[in-house]
Residue, then its C-alpha position, 0 to 999 in steps of 0.5 A: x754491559x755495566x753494573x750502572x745504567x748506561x743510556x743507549x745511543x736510541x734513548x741519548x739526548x742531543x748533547x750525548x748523542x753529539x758526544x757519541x757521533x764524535x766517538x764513533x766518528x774517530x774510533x769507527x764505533x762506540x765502545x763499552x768503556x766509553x758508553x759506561x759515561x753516558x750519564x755524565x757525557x762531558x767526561x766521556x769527551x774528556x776521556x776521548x780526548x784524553x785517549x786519542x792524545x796519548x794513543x794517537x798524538x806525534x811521538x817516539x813511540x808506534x801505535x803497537x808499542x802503545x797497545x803493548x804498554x796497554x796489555x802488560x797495564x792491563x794484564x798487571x792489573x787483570x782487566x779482562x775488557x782492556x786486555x781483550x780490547x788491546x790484544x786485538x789491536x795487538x792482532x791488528x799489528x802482529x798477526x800471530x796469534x801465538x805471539x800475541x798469547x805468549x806476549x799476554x801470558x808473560x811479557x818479560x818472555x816475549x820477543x821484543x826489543x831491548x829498548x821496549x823491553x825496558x818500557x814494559x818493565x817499567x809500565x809493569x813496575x809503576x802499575x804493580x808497585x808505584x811507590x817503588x818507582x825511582x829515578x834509576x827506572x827512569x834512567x834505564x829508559x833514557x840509557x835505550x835510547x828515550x829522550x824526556x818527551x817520550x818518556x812522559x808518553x811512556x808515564x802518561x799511556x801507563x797511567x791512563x790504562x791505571x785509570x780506565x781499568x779502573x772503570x771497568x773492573x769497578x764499573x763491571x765493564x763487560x765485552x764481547x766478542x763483537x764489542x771488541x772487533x772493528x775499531x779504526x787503528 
């Protein structure tokens, strides 16, 4: 599952066990990327908060489009856990498997609308090479049509797949076929 101990939900203590309740409760189930915390269960609450802000609060952007910004990061950066875990959401909202393949395969080929396609060059660009990023990529996403608040959401969704695909390439987060099906979208 992980290259560190994780405590499973049978051996938590009652703060973990609160803490994977409410997991469970707004997802429909615990995931790996978030049991990988239970020795430190008050930053598997933040990262819950934190992903249920940028996934799911109000914004000028939809749930798919969120996953897509979660697959080009993950594909970018070769998380094979977040690619999975989000390229079934995306199955979730397209149900088309060989657009889903394509869309993993090469983002910058797939079918999508301009204003998206520029969202995803930019989640591309400040995963691969952050310190090229400038106020003109910025601008490119105001000229499709996104104002400042969406934008940030944009930046914020990026950088938070950054740091979970962190954890779990260097955590050996793993998954499985089942570990990656049932969760609430």
């Amino acid at each position: 599952m992980a290259w560190i101990r994780m405590i499973n939900e049978q051996e938590a203590d009652t703060e973990l066990a609160a803490v994977y309740d409410q997991v469970k409760g707004s997802r429909g189930k615990l995931s790996n990327i978030m049991a990988v915390h239970s020795l430190l269960p008050q930053t598997m609450q933040a990262h819950m908060d934190l992903y249920l802000t940028v996934m799911f609060d109000a914004s000028g952007l939809s749930r798919e489009e969120r996953e897509m910004i979660a697959v080009v990061v993950s594909t970018a950066n070769r998380c094979p856990y977040c690619i999975n875990h989000h390229a079934q959401a995306l199955r979730h909202y397209w149900n088309d498997e060989e657009r889903l393949i394509a869309f993993v395969a090469d983002y910058a080929s797939a079918d999508v609308s301009p204003r998206m396609q520029a969202v995803l060059d930019y989640a591309y660009r400040l995963t691969k090479a952050p310190n090229e990023v400038l106020e003109t990529h910025v601008e490119r996403l105001r000229e499709h049509g996104l104002g400042d608040p969406d934008i940030l959401s944009v930046n914020l969704i990026i950088s938070y797949f950054n740091f979970v695909n962190r954890i779990a390439l260097g955590l050996g987060v793993e998954f499985s076929a089942d570990e990656i099906r049932g969760y609430q979208y």
